[in-house]
N, C-alpha and C positions, 0 to 999 in steps of 0.2 A: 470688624465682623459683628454679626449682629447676633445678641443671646434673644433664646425663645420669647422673652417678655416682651417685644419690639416686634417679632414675625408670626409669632401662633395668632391666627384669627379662627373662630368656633363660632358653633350654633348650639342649642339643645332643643331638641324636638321630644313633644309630647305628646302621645296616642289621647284624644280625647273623644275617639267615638271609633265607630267600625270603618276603615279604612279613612280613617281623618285624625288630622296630629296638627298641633299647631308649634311655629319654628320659634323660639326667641332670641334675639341677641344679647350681647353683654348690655347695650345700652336703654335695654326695653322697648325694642323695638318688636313688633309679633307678626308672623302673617300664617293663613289658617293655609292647609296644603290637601290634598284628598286626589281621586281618581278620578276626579273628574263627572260625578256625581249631581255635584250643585257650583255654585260659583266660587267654590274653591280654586287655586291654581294647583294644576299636575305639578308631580317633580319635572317634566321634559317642560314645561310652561316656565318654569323657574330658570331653569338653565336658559332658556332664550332667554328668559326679562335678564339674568345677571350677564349675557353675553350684549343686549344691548344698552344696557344700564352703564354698565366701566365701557365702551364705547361713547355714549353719550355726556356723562361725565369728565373722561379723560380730553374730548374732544372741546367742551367748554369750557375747559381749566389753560386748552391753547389758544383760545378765542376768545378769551373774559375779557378784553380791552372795549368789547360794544356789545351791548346788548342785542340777541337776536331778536328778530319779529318773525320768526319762527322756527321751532326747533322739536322734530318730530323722529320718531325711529319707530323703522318696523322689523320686525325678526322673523324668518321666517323657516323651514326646514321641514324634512320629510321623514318622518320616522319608519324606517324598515330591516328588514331581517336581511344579517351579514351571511358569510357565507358558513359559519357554524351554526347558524338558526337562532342567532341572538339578536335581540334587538340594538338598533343603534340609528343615531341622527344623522343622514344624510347629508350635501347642497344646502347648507346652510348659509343662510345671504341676511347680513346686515345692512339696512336702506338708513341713511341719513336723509333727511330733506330740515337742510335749515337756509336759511336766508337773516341776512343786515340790512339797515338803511343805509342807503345809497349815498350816504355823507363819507368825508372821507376816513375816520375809524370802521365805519360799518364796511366798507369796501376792503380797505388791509387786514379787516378779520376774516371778510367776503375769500380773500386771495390765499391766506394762510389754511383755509376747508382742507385743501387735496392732500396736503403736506400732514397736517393734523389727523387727516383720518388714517394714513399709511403710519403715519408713527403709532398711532392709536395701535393701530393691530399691528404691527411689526413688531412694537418695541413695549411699548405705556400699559396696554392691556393686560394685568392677570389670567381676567377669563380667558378671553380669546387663546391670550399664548398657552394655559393649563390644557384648555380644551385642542389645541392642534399638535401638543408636545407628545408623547409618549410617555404618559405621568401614570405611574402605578396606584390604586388603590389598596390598600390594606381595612378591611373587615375584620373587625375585633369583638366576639361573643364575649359577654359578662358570665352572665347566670340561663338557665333556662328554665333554672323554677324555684319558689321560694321556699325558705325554712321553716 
């Protein structure tokens, strides 16, 4: 069984202007987030990039025996109002397009694609499986004003 220090993964995000926060991870990693304003990414731009991100990832880790010559993903979906007047992402479609050399590693990497990408989302994927599961959010208020 696995204790929290092995499964908790976090972010902390930080308001640094009017509708703009920037995210950082435990390893210093940062990226700037907003509404869409400037060339910030939305929260909904995040969610595709992290659903084709552990897609493209999880699918190279079943494939790493050859290098592709090319390996691209495109995420795509439709944001509209459910039937309580809430927002939510629709037809959500993840596009692989990778390609090997025609040697014979590149071809058994070529053959193992179909298999690799249905595990990916079936099984390998976080996102994906978080995002299709019936996973509750809990929203927790600190403060709402200071002392």
């Amino acid at each position: 069984m696995s204790d929290e220090s092995t499964t908790l993964r976090s972010v902390h995000l930080v308001r640094t202007g009017q509708m703009e926060y920037r995210a950082e991870n435990g390893r210093g990693g940062v990226i700037s987030i907003g509404e869409g304003q400037n060339t910030d990414f939305t929260p909904v731009e995040l969610l595709l990039v992290a659903l084709g991100g552990c897609t493209g990832v999880t699918v190279e880790a079943l494939t790493k025996r050859a290098e592709p010559k090319r390996f691209d993903i495109s995420v795509e979906g439709h944001k509209v109002k459910d039937a309580s007047g809430g927002n939510i992402m629709e037809d959500l479609v993840v596009t692989v397009d990778i390609s090997f050399d025609h040697d014979e590693m590149g071809q058994k990497m070529a053959d193992r694609v179909p298999d690799a990408i249905e595990r990916t989302h079936k099984q390998l994927c976080t996102v994906s499986r978080t995002v299709e599961a019936p996973t509750p959010i809990r929203v927790v208020q600190v403060r709402t004003s200071e002392a």
